[in-house]
N, C-alpha and C positions, 0 to 999 in steps of 0.2 A: 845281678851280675851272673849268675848261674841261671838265669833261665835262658840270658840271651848268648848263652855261651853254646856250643853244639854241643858239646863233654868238656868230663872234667879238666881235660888239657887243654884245654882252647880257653878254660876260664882267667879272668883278667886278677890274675891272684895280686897284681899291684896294688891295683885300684882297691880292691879289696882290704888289703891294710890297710892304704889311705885312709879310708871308709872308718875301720878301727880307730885309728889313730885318731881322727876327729871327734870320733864318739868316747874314747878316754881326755878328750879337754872336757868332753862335757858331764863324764861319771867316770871314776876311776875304779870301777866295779872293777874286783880279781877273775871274775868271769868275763868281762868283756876282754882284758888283759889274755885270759887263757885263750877267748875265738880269735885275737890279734895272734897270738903265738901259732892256731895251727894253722890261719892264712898262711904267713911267714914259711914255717914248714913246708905249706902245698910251693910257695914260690922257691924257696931257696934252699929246700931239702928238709926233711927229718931231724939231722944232725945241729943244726940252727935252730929248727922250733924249740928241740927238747931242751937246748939249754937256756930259752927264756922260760921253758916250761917248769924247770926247775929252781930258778929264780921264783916265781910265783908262786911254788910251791915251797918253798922254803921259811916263810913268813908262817904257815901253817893254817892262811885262811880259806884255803882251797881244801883241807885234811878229810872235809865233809864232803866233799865234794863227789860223785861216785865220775861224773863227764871227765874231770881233773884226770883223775887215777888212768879210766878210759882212755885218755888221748894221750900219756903218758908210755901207755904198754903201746898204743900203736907204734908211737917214734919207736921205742926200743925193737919192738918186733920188724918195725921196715929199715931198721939198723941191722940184723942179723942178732942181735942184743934180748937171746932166750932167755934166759934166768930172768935179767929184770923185766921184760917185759911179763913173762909170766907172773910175778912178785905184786907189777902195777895192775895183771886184769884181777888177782884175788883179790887186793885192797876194793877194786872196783864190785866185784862180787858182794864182798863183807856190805855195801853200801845200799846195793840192789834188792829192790822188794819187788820189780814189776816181773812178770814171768819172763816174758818176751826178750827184755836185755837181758837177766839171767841165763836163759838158752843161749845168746848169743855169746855172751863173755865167756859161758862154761865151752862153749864153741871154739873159742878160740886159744883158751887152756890145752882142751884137748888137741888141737892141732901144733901147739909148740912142745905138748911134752912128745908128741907121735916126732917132731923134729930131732927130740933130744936122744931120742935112742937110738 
């Protein structure tokens, strides 16, 4: 769906849950569950995804999760929602071993506390 889309707004973000949703009759992975939430998101805003995102997160089997935490601060931060989403990229950090997303997350810490002041 994203290759034959031109960008990311022209993407068939329906379809795309659809796509989720069949794939959770056939495994009801809390991961699959969390890519379902941030399709949902990309189609019907931030404010929707995060609260199935937090339903999922609520059970505690996403806690390990560092992507969880990650996609969490995103809602919050495209919410205007500093404080938490900063809260959600540390948890994401504390999880992080690879450099690469490290740099990125610490990235974007640093961009919402420069918001905060």
């Amino acid at each position: 769906m994203h290759i034959e889309a031109p960008g990311p707004q022209d993407t068939h973000w329906t379809r795309i849950v659809q796509l989720y949703d069949a794939l959770l009759e056939l495994d009801s992975s809390p991961i699959i569950g969390l890519n379902r939430a941030i399709a949902i998101a990309m189609r019907d805003g931030p404010a929707t995804g995060l609260a199935i995102m937090e339903e999922l997160l609520a059970d505690g089997k996403l806690n390990d999760y560092r992507f969880a935490h990650a996609a969490r601060a995103d809602m919050y931060r495209r919410l205007g929602r500093v404080e938490e989403a900063r809260s959600a990229y540390e948890s994401a950090l504390a999880l992080t071993s690879q450099e690469a997303e490290r740099r990125f997350i610490a990235g974007r810490i640093a961009e919402l506390t420069h918001r905060i002041r």
